[in-house]
Residue frames as qw, qx, qy, qz and C-alpha x, y, z in Angstrom:
[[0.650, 0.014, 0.619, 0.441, -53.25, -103.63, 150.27],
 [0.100, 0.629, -0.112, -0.763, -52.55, -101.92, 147.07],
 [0.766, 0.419, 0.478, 0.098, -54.52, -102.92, 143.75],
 [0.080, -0.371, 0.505, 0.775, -52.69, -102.08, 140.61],
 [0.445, 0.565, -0.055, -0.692, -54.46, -100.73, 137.74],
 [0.749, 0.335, 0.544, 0.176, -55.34, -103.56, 134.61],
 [0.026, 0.248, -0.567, -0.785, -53.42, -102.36, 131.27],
 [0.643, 0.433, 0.158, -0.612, -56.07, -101.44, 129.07],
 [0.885, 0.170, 0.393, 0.184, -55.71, -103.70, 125.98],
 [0.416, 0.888, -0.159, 0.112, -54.43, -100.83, 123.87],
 [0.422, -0.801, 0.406, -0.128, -51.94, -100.81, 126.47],
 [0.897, 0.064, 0.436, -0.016, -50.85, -104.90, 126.08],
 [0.203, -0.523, 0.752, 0.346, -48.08, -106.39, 124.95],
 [0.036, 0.070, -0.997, -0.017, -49.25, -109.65, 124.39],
 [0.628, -0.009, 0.181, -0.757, -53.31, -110.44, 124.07],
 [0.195, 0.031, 0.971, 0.131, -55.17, -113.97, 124.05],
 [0.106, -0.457, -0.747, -0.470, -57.74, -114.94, 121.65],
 [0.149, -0.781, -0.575, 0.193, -60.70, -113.14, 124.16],
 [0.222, -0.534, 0.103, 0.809, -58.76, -109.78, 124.06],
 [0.143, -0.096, 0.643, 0.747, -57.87, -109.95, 120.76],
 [0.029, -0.629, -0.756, -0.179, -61.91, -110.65, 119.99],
 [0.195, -0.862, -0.431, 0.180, -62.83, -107.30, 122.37],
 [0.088, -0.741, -0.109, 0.657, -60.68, -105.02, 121.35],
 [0.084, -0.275, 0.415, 0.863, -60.56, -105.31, 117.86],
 [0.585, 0.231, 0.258, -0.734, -64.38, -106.40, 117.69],
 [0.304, 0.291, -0.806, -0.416, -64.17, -109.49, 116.04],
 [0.825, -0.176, 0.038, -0.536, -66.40, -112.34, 115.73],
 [0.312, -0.558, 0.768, -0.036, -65.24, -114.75, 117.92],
 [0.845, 0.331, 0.385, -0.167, -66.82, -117.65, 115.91],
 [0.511, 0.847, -0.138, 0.049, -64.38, -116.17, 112.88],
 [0.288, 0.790, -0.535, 0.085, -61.49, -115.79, 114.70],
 [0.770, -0.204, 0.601, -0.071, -61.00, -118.90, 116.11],
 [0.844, 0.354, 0.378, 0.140, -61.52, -120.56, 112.61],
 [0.286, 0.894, -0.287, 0.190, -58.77, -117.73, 111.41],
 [0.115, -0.663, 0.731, -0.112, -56.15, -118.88, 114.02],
 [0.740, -0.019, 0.659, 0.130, -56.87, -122.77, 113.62],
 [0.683, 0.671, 0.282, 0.062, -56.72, -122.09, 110.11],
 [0.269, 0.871, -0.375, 0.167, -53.04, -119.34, 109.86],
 [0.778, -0.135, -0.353, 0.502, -49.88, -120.65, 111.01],
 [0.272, -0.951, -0.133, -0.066, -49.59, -116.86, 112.33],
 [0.808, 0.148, -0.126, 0.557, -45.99, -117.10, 112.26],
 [0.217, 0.376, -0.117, 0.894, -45.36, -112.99, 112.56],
 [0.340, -0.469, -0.008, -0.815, -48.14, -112.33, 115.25],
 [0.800, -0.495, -0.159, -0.300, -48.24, -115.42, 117.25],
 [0.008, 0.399, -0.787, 0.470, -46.29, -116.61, 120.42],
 [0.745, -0.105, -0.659, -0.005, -47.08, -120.35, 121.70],
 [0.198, -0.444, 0.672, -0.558, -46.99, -120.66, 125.68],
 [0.374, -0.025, 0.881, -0.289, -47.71, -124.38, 126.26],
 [0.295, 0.366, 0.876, 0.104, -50.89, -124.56, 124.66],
 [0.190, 0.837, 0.387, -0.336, -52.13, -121.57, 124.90],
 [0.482, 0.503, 0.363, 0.619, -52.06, -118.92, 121.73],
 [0.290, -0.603, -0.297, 0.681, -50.71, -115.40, 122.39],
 [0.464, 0.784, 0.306, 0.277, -51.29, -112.25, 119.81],
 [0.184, -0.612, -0.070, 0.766, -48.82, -109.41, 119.53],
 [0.148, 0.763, 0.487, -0.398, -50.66, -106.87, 119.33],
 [0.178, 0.820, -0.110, -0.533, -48.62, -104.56, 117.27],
 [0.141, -0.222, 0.889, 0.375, -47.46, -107.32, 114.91],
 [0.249, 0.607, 0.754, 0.033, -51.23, -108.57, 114.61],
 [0.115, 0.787, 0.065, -0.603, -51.82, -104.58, 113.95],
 [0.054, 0.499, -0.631, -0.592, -49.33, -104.69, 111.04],
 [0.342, 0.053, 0.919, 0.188, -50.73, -107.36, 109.59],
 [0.229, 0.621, 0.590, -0.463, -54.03, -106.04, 109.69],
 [0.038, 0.768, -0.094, -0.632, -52.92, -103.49, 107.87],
 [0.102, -0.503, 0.763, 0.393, -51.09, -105.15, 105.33],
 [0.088, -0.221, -0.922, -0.306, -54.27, -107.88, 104.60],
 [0.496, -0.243, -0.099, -0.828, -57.76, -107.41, 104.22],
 [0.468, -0.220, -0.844, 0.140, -58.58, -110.37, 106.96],
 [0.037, 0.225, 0.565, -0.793, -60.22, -107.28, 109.53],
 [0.632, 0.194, -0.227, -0.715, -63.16, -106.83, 107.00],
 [0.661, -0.086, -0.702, -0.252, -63.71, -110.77, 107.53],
 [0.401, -0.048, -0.746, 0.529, -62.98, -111.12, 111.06],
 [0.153, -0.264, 0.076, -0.949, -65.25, -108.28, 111.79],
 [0.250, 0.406, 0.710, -0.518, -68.78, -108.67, 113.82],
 [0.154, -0.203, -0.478, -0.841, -71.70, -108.47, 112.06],
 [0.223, -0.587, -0.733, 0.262, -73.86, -108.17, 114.62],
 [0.021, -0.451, -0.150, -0.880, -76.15, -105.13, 114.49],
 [0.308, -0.202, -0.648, 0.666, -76.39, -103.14, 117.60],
 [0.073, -0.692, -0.421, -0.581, -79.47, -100.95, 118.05],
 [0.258, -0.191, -0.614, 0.721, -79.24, -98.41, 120.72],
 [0.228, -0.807, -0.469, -0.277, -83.02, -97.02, 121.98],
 [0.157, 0.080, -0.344, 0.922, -82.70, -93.78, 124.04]]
């Protein structure tokens, strides 16, 4: 049987709330209370219940508001060698 390759997230149309957390490093504690909290009109898509991000719409935003400096992690990562 042949496995096809996962699209990286870059890659993604369409990301849910976990994605959207790992690839743009957010804290997922944040964004939750960001998407119960926007009506997201330009960046979300509704499937039943579930909440979808596009990606390159959520990008533009980004861009456009300073809400990735809040959404950010602030977890400090120490790497020992």
């Amino acid at each position: 049987m042949i496995e096809m390759a996962k699209p990286r997230l870059e890659e993604k149309e369409f990301l849910n709330p976990e994605e959207a957390i790992r690839h743009w490093n957010f804290s997922s504690r944040k964004f939750y209370r960001f998407l119960d909290e926007t009506d997201g009109g330009m960046f979300l898509a509704y499937y039943k219940k579930r909440k979808l991000i596009l990606r390159v719409a959520f990008e533009k935003y980004l861009q456009e508001n300073p809400a990735k400096s809040i959404l950010l992690n602030s977890k400090v990562v120490r790497v020992t060698l």
